[in-house]
C-alpha positions as CSV (number, residue, x, y, z in Angstrom):
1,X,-35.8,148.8,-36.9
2,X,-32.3,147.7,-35.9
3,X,-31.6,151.8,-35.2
4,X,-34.7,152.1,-32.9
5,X,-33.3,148.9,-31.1
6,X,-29.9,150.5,-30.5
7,X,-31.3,153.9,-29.8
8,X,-33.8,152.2,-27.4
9,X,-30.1,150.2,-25.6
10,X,-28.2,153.3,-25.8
11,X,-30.9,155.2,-23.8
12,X,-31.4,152.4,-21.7
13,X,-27.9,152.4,-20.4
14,X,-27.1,156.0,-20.8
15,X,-25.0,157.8,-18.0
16,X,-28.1,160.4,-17.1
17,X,-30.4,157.9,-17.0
18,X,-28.0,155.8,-14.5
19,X,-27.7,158.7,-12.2
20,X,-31.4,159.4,-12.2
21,X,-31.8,155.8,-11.4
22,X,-29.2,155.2,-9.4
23,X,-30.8,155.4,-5.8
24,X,-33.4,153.4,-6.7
25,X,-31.6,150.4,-8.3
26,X,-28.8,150.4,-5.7
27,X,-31.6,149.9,-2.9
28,X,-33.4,147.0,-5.0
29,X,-30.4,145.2,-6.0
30,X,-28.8,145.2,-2.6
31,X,-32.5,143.7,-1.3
32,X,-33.2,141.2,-4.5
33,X,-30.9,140.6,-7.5
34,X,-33.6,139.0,-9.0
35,X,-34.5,142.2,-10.0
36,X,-31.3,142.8,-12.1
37,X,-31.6,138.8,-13.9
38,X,-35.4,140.0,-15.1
39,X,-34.4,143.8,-15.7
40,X,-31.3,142.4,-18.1
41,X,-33.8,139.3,-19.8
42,X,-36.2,141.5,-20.7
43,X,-33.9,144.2,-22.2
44,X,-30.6,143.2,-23.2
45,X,-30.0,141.3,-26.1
46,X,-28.6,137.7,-25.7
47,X,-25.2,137.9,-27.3
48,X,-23.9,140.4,-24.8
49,X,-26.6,139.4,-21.7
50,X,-24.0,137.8,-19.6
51,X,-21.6,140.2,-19.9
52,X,-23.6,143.0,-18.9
53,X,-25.0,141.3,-16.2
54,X,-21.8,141.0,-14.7
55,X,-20.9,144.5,-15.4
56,X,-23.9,146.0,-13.6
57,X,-23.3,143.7,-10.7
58,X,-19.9,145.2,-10.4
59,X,-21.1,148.6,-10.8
60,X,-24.1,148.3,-8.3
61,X,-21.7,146.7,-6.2
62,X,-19.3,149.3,-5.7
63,X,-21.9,152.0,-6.1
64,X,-23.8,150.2,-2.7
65,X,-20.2,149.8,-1.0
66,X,-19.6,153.9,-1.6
67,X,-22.8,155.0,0.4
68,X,-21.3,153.2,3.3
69,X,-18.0,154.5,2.9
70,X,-19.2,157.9,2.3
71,X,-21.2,157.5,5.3
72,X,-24.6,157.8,3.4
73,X,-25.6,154.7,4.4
74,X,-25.1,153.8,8.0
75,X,-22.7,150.8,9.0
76,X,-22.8,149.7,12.7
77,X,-21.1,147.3,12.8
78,X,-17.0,147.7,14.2
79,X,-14.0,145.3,13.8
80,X,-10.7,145.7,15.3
81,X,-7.4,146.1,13.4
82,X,-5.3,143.0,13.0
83,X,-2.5,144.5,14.9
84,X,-5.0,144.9,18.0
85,X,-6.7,140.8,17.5
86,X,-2.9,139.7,17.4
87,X,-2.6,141.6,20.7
88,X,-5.4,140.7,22.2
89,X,-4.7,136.9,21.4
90,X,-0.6,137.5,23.1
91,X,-2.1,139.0,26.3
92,X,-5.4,137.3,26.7
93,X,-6.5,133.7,27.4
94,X,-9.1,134.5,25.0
95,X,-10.3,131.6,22.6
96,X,-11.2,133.1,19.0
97,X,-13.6,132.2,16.3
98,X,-13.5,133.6,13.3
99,X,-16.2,134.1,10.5
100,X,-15.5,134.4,6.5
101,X,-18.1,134.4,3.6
102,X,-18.4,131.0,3.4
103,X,-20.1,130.7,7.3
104,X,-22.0,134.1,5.6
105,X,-23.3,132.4,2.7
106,X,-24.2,129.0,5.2
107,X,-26.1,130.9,7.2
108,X,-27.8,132.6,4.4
109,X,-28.8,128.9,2.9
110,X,-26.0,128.9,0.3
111,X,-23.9,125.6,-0.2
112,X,-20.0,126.8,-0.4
113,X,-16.8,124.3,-1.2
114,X,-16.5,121.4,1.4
115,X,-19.6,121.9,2.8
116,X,-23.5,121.9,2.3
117,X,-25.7,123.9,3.8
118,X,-27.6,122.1,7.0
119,X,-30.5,123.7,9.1
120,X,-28.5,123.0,12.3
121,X,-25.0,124.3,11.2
122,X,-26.6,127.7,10.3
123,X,-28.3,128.0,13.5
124,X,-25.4,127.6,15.8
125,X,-23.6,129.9,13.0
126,X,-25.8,132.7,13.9
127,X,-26.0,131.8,17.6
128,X,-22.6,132.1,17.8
129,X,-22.6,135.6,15.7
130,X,-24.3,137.3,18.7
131,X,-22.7,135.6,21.4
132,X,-21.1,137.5,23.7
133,X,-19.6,135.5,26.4
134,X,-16.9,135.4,28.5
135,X,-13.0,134.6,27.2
136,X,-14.3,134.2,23.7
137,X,-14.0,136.6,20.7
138,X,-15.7,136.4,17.8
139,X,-13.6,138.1,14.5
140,X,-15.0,139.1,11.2
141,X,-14.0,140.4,8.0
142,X,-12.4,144.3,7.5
143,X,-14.8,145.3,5.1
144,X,-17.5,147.0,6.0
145,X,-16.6,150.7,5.5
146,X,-13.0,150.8,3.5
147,X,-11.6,147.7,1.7
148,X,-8.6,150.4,0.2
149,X,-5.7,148.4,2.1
150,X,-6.3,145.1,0.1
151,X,-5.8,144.3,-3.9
152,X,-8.2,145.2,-6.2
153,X,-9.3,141.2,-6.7
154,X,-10.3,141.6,-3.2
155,X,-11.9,144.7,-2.9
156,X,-14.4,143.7,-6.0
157,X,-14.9,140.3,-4.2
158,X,-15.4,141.6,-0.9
159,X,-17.8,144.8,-2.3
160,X,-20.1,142.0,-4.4
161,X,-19.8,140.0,-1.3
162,X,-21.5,142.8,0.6
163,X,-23.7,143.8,-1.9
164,X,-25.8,139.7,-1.6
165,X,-24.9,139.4,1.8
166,X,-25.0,142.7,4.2
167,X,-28.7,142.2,5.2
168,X,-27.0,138.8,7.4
169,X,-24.5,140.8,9.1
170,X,-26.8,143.6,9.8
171,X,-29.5,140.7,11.5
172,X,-27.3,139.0,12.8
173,X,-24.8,141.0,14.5
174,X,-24.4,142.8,17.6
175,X,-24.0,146.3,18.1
176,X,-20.8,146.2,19.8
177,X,-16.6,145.9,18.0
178,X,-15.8,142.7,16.9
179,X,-11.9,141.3,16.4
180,X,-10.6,140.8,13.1
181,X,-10.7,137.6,10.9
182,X,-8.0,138.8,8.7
183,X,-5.2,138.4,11.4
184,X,-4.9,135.0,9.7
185,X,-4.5,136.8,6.0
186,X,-2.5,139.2,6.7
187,X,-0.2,138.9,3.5
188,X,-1.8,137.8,-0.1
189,X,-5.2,140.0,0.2
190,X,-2.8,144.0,0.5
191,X,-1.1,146.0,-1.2
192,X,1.3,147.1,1.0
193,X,2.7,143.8,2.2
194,X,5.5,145.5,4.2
195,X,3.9,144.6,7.9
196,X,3.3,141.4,7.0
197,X,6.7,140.4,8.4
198,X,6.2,141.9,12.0
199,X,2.9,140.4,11.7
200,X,3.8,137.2,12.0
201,X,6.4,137.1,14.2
202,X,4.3,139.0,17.2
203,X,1.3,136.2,16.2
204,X,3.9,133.1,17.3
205,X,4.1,134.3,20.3
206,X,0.6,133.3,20.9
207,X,1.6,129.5,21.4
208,X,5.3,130.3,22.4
209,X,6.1,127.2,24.2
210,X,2.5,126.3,24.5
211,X,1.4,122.4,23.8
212,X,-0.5,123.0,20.5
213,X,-3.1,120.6,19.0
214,X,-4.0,120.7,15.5
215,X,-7.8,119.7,14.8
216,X,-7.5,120.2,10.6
217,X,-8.8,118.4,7.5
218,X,-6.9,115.5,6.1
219,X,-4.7,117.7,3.5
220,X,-4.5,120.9,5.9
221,X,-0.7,119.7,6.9
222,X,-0.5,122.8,9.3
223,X,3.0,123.7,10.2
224,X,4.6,121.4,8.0
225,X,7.3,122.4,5.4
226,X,7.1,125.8,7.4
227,X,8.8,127.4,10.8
228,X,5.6,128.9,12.1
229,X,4.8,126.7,14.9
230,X,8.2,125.8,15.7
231,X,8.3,127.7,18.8
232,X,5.7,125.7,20.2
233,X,6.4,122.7,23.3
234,X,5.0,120.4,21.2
235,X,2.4,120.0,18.5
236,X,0.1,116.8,18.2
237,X,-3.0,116.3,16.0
238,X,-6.7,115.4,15.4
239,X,-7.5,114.7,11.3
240,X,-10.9,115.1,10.4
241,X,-12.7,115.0,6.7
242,X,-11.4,117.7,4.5
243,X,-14.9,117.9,3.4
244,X,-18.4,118.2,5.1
245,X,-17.1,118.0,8.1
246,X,-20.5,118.6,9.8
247,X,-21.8,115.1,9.3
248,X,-18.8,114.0,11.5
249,X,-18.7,116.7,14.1
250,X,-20.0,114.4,17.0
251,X,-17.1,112.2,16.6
252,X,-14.7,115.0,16.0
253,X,-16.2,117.0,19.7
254,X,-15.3,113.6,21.4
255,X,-11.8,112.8,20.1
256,X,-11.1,116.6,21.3
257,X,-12.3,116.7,24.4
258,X,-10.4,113.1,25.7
259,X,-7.1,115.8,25.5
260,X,-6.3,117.1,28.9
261,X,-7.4,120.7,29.5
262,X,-3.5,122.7,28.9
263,X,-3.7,121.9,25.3
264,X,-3.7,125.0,23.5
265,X,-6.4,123.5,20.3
266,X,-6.1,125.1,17.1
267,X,-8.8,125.0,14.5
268,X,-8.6,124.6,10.9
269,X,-12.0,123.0,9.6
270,X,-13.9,125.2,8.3
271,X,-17.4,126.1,9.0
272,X,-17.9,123.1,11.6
273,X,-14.3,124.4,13.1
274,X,-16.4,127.5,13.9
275,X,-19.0,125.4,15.9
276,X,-16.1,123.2,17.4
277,X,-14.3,126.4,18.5
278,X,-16.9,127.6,20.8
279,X,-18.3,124.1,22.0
280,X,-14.6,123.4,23.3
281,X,-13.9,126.9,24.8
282,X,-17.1,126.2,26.9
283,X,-15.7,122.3,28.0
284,X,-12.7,124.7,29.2
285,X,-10.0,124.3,26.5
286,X,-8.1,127.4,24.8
287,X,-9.3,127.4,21.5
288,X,-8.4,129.8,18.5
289,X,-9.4,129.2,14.8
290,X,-6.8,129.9,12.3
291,X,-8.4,128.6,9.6
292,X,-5.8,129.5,6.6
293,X,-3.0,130.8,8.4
294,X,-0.6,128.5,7.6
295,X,-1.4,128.7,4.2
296,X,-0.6,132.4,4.3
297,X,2.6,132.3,5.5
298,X,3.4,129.7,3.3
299,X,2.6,132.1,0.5
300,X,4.7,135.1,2.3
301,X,7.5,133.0,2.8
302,X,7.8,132.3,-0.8
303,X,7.2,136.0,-1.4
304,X,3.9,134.9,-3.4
305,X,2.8,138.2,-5.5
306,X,-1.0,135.9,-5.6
307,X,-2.0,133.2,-4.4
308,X,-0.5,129.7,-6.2
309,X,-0.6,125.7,-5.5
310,X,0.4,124.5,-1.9
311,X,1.6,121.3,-2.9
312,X,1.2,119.8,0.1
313,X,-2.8,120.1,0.2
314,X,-2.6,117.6,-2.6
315,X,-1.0,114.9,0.1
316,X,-3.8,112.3,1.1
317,X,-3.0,108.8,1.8
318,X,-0.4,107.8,4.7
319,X,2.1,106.1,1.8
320,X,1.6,109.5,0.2
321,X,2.8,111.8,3.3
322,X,5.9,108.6,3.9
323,X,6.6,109.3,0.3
324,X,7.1,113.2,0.8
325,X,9.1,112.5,4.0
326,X,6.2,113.6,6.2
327,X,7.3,111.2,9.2
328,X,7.0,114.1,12.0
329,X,3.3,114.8,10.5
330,X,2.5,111.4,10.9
331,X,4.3,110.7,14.2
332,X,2.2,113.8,15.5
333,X,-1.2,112.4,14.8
334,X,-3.4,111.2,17.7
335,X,-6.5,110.1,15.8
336,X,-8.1,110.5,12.2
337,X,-11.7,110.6,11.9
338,X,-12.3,109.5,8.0
């Protein structure tokens, strides 16, 4: 009995059955995973259920990725190089809003850290997905056809990504060539980390003697302990919730918009950052959304080979920051929204 059993597994799972298979399963499992948790409960024994289940994720995952790099499977949708958002963002007045998986998974009804999901969030998400107005750009991920450049942690995490979450892009994207969020990751994610240098020091010239203002969560600490925005006129702040930020965005809209009109507003909150980006671009503020950026260079200043603790996004409390000597930080605050 035991031998039919294993003979049964071993046929089930056997490479010429794959291949005959494979067309078939790669179309169902990028429509439904359910398909794959009842496929694996029926058939595969419990002791080695969960392993196997993540297994044939990964496999289905980068089989799905390979018909649209192979150009099997068609991709429409276009993103620029992070050399050309960088330049578009020195020689433009362009505001910028950048999406991630997290605003992916939102808008697909998922919650993700520091944020629920919330009816209204993911409808301006996806509004703002297929806008195409004036001065503002809309960046997303450099993954859609060749993820090669990056580490293999992130080519497995962006493929898997894909493999749940490409039937969003493809609704909810325009046909058209969109910049790219990864100007603000351009260190940690590659493999060849040798640009990452000239990278950064064409991106400060974006707010080169520019009056900056930092709208960022309660532990983001933007600029501090680093040189990046050093080169700016001056930098001031807004300090909003860390976490589900959304339920505060009203207040968080009005603090911004008291600030006169040259502030050049930089955005590092997350999904409701996305949503603050564009409703400020429109009130006629320069807006760009760096989301982690300082956090990156952070890591490529200390020559990070992955990413590690940033010791200052455990800082919280005002007698916390005085503690850590963070009296410019503090000086540089306008408001905090709790």
């Amino acid at each position: 009995m035991e031998d039919s059993e294993k003979n049964k597994r071993d046929r089930l799972f056997s490479h010429s059955y794959l291949c005959r298979r494979r067309h078939k399963v790669a179309r169902i499992a990028e429509q439904n995973w359910k398909f794959c948790s009842r496929f694996l409960r029926r058939k595969a024994p419990a002791e080695w259920r969960s392993a196997m289940k993540e297994k044939l994720k990964q496999i289905l995952a980068r089989f799905v990725f390979s018909l649209y790099h192979k150009k099997i499977l068609k991709n429409r949708i276009s993103v620029n190089s992070i050399e050309e958002t960088i330049e578009h963002l020195v020689k433009s007045e362009d505001s910028l809003v950048r999406f991630g998986d997290g605003e992916i998974k939102l808008i697909a009804g998922k919650e993700i850290p520091f944020q629920k999901p919330d009816p209204a969030l993911a409808g301006r998400l996806k509004d703002i997905l297929q806008t195409e107005e004036a001065g503002l750009s809309v960046a997303l991920p450099d993954i859609f056809e060749d993820v090669s450049a990056y580490v293999e942690k992130s080519q497995s995490f962006w493929m898997e990504h894909l493999l749940f979450h490409r039937r969003e892009y493809n609704r909810y994207c325009c046909v058209r060539v969109y910049e790219n969020a990864f100007f603000s990751r351009p260190y940690i994610m590659y493999r060849d980390k040798t640009e990452s240098a000239e990278l950064f020091r064409r991106m400060k010239q974006i707010w080169e003697n520019q009056k900056i203002v930092f709208v960022e969560g309660d532990i983001s600490h933007n600029g501090v302990d680093v040189d990046l925005f050093e080169n700016a006129a001056s930098i001031e702040r807004i300090i909003c919730p860390s976490s589900q930020a959304w339920e505060r965005y009203t207040e968080i809209l009005d603090a911004c918009r008291q600030l006169p009109k040259d502030r050049l507003m930089l955005v590092s909150l997350g999904a409701a950052g996305k949503v603050l980006t564009v409703d400020l671009h429109r009130l006629g503020y320069r807006v760009i959304d760096v989301g982690s950026l300082d956090m990156e260079y952070g890591w490529f200043c200390e020559g990070a080979a992955e990413k590690c603790r940033v010791i200052k996004h455990e800082i919280h409390t005002r007698e916390e920051n005085e503690e850590a000597g963070y009296f410019d930080y503090l000086d540089q605050i306008l408001t905090t929204i709790h």
